[in-house]
C-alpha positions in Angstrom: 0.0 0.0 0.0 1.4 3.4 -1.0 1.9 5.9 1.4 -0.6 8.5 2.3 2.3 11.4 2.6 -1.1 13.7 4.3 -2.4 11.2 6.5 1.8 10.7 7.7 2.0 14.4 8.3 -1.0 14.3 10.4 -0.2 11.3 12.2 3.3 12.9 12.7 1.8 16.3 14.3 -0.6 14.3 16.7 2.7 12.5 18.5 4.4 16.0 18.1 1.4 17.1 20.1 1.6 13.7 22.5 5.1 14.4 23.4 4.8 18.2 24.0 1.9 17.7 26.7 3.9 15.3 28.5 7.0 17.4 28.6 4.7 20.5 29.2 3.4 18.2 32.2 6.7 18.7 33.4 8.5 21.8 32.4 5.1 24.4 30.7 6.2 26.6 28.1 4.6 29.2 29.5 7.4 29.2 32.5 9.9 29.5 30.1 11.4 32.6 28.5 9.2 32.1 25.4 6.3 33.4 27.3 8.3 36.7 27.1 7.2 37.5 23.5 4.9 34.3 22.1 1.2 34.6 22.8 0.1 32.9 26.0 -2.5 30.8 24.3 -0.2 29.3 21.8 2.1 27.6 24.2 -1.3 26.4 26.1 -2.2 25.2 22.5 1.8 23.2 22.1 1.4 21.7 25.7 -2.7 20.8 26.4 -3.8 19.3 23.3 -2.3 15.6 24.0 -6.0 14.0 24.5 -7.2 15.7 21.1 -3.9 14.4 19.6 -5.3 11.1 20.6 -8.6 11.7 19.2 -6.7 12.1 15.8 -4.9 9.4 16.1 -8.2 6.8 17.1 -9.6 8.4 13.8 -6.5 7.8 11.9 -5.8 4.0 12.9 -10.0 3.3 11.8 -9.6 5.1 8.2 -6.2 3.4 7.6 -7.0 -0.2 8.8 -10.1 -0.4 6.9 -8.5 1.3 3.9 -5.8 -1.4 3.9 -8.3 -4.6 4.4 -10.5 -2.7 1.5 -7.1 -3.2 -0.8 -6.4 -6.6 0.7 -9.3 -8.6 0.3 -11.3 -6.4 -1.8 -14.2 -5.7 0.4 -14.4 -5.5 4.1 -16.6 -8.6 3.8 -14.4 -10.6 2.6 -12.3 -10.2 5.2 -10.4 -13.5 6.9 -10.9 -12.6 10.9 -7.9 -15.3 11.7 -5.4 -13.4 9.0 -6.7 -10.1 10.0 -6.2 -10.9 14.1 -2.7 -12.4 13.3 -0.7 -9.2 11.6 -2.4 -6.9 13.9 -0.9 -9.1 16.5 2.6 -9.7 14.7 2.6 -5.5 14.6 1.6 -4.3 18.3 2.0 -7.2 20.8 6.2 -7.3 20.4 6.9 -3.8 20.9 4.1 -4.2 24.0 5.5 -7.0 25.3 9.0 -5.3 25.5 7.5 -2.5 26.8 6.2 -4.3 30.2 9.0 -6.2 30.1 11.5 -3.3 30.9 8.6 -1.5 32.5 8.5 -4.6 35.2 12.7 -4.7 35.7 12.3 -0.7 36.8 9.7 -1.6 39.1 11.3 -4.3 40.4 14.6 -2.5 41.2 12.8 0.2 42.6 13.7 3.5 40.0 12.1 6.5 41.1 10.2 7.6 38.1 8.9 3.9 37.3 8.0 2.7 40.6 4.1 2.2 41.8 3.2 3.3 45.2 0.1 4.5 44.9 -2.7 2.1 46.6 -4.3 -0.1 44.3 -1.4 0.1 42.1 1.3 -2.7 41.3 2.6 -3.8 38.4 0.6 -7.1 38.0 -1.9 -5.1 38.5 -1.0 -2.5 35.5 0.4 -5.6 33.3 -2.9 -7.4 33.7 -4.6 -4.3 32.9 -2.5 -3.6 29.3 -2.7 -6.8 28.5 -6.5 -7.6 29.0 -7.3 -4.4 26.8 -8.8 -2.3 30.4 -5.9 -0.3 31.3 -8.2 2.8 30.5 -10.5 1.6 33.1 -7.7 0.4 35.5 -6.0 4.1 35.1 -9.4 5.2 36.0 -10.1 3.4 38.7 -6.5 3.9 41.0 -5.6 6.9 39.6 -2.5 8.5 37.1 0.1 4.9 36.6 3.4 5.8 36.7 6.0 7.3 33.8 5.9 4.7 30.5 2.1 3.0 31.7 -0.2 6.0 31.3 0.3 5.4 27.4 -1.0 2.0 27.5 -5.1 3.8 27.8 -5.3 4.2 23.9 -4.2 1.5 23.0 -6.4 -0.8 25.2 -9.0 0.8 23.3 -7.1 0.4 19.9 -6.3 -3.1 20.2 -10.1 -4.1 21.7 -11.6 -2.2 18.3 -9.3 -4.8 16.4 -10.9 -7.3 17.7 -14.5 -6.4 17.3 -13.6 -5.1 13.5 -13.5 -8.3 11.5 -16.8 -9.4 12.6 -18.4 -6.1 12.4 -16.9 -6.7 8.6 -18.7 -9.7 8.3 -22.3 -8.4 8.8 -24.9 -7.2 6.2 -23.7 -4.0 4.6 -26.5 -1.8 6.0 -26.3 -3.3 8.9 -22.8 -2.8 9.5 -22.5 1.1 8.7 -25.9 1.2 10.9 -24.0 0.0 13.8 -21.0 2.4 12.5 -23.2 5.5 12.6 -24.8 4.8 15.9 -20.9 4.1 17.4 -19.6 7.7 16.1 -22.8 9.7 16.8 -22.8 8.1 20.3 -18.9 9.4 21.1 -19.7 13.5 21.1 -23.2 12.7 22.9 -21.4 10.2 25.9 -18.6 12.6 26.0 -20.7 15.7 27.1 -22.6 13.5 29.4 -19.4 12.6 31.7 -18.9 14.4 34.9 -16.6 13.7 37.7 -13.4 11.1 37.3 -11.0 13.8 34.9 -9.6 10.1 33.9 -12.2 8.3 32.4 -13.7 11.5 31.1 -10.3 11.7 29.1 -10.3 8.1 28.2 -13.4 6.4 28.2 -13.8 3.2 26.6 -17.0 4.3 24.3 -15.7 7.8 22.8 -12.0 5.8 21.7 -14.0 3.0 20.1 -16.7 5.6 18.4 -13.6 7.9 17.1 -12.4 5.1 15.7 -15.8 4.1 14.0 -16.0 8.0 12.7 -12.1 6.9 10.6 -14.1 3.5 9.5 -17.0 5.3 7.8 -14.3 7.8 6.5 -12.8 5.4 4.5 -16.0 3.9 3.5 -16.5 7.4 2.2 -13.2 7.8 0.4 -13.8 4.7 -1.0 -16.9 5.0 -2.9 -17.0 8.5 -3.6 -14.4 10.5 -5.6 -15.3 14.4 -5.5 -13.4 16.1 -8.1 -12.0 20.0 -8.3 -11.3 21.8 -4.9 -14.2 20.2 -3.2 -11.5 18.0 -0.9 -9.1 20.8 0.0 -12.3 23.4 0.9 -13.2 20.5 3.2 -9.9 19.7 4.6 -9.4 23.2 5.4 -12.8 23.9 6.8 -11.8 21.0 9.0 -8.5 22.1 10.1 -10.0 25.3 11.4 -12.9 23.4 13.2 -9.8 21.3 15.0 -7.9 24.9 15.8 -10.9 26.1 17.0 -11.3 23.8 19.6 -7.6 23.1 20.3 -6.4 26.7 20.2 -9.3 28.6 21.2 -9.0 30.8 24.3 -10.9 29.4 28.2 -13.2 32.2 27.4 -14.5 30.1 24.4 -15.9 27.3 26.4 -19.0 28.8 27.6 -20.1 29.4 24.0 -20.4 25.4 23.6 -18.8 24.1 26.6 -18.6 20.1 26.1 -20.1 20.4 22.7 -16.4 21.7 22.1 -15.8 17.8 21.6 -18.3 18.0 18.8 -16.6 20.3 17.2 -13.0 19.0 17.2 -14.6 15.2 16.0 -16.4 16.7 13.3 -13.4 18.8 11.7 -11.2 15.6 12.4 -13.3 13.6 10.3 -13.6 15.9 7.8 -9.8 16.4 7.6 -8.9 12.9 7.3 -11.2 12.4 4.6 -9.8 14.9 2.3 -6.4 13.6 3.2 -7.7 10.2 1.7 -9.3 11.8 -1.2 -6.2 14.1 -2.2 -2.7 13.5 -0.8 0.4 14.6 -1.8 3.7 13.8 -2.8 6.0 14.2 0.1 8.3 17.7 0.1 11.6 17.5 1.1 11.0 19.7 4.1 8.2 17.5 5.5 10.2 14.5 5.5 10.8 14.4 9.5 7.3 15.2 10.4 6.3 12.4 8.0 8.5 10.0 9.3 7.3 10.7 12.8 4.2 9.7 11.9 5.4 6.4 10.2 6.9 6.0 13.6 4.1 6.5 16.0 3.8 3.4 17.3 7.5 3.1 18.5 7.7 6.4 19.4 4.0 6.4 21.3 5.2 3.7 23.6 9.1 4.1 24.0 9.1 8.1 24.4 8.6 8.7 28.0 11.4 6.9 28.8 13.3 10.3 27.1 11.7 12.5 29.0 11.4 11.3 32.0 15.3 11.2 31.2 16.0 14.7 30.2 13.7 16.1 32.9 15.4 14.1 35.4 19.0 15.7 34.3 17.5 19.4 33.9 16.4 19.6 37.5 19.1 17.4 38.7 21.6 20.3 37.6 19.0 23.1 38.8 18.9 24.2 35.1 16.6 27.5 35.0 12.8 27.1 33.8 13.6 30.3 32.0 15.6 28.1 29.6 13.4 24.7 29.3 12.2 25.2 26.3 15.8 23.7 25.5 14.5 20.4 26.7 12.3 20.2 24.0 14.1 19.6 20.5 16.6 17.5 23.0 13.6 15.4 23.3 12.3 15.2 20.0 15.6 14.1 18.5 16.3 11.6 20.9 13.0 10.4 20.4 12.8 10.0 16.7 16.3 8.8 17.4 15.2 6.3 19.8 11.8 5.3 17.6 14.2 4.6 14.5 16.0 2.4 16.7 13.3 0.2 18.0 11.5 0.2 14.6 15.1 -1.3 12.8 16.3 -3.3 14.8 13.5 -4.7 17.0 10.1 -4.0 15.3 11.0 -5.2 11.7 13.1 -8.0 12.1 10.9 -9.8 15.0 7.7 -9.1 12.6 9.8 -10.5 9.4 10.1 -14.1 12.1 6.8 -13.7 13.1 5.0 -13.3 10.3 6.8 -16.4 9.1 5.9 -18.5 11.7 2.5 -17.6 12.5 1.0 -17.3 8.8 2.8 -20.0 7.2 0.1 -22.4 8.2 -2.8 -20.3 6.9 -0.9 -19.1 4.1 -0.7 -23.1 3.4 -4.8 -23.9 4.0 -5.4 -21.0 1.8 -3.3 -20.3 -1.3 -5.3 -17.1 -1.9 -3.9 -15.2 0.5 0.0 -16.4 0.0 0.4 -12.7 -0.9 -1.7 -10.8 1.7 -0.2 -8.8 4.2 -2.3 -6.2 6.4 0.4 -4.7 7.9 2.1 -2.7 5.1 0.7 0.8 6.6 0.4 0.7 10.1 -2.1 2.8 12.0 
């Protein structure tokens, strides 16, 4: 499958955004010297927008998967649920699995950062959790996890979509993008009904899983309609600013709507991602690194904190000024991507190359059909 250069650039932005709220967590821009001459609602914008990143992201993996099992097996009906299950496994169970694994030895030798203490919290607990696809509710339940586990929310919701998707494929056609509608119409209404636990209000179980309906019907969209002149960038624009308006907008703002806000970002989200799958682009030199982020997103989701938890740890360490930590933030970013290339070369690819040779050889062998198919070319 050829790359969406578009959908990368936006994929790339959203862990941008990730990785800024979680350094921001720890050293805000708006302590820093850049509050000196750079409006005050901008560096709110750079640090606070990590959950809407997210949000992108949910709509991202559900317009790219469904995309990619469209080209595959050339309807979603057609689907094979055992080959489907398989390479999403082969692409996000090894990098979790290391991820717990190293995760569990800083528990265990008691480092600072990694360490559980709060009550309720242990890391049985937390590896149970990522691993049976609740962490969202176990984070809810006990509270903030600890550096490198707070991650694991999203993608408990991500991975439990996965497994509902091939057999949502397999139903009657109306009946399927029936059930499609009601799951992204329901996400903006259950959103504004939540009150209470700031947790599960940021990742409950229903508004991941409907955002990630909203990118199915997307590329249902993309798929069987073609729009032609400007139609595609009027609409991707007119959702960009629908996204800024709800990411960037002022605290004075949020009267006007208040948690129909929500509505506002899904709606501009959808509407981006579309025209991204209607019209991409060839990639321009100069967005090469944000696109590569984004073709990195899954190593650099998980492994990142481990950088800045890092590089925060030195700056106060050596009572380093606030004025300057803004510093700390292309130091992160390059580590990062460093870090993310690192993972993805010599971890990610050559472990799914054994994988996918061990666990597919057998299917591959029942069905001479599907010799060819891989579902894991584009990862979302």
């Amino acid at each position: 499958m050829k790359r969406n250069a578009a959908l990368d650039c936006l994929r790339g932005a959203a862990i941008l955004l990730v990785i800024s709220n979680h350094i921001g967590i720890r050293i805000p821009l708006l302590h820093t010297e850049l509050a000196s001459f750079l409006p005050h609602q901008f560096l709110v914008s750079v640090n606070y927008n990590g959950g809407e990143a997210v949000s992108i992201f949910f709509a991202l993996s559900g317009f790219l998967i469904t995309t990619r099992v469209m080209q595959v097996f050339g309807a979603l009906d057609r689907i094979q649920p055992a080959t489907f299950l398989i390479h999403r496994a082969i692409r996000i169970v090894p990098c979790l699995v290391l991820l717990v694994c190293v995760l569990g030895v800083l528990d265990y030798i008691g480092f600072e950062d990694y360490r559980f203490s709060k009550p309720g919290q242990s890391f049985i607990g937390a590896a149970m959790a990522a691993f049976g696809l609740y962490f969202n509710i176990w984070q809810a339940r006990h509270g903030w996890s600890v550096a490198g586990w707070t991650v694991l929310w999203s993608l408990s919701i991500e991975e439990l979509f996965y497994l509902l998707f091939p057999f949502l494929c397999r139903l009657n056609a109306r009946l399927r993008i029936g059930l499609l509608v009601i799951l992204a119409a329901a996400a903006p209404v259950y959103q504004a009904t939540l009150k209470g636990n700031e947790i599960w209000k940021e990742q409950a179980t229903l508004t991941g899983l409907g955002t990630i309906a909203l990118g199915v019907l997307m590329a249902i969209i993309a798929a069987r309609y073609r729009p032609i002149g400007r139609w595609p960038v009027a609409m991707g624009l007119a959702g960009m600013v629908m996204m800024l308006l709800e990411m960037c907008g002022p605290s004075s703002w949020w009267p006007l709507l208040s948690d129909g806000w929500f509505a506002v970002l899904y709606l501009g989200i959808a509407m981006l991602v579309l025209a991204c799958g209607w019209r991409s682009f060839e990639g321009a030199q100069w967005s090469w690194w944000i696109r590569r982020m984004g073709q990195l997103s899954y190593e650099v989701y998980l492994s990142h904190m481990f950088v800045v938890m890092a590089v925060v740890r030195i700056w106060r360490h050596n009572h380093w000024p606030q004025s300057l930590g803004w510093i700390v933030y292309p130091v992160c970013l390059m580590v990062i991507w460093g870090l993310g290339e690192t993972v993805s070369r010599l971890f990610t690819k050559p472990i799914s190359r054994i994988l996918e040779q061990a666990l597919t050889s057998h299917i591959y062998q029942k069905s001479p059909a599907v010799n060819s198919v891989k579902i894991s070319g584009v990862q979302p």
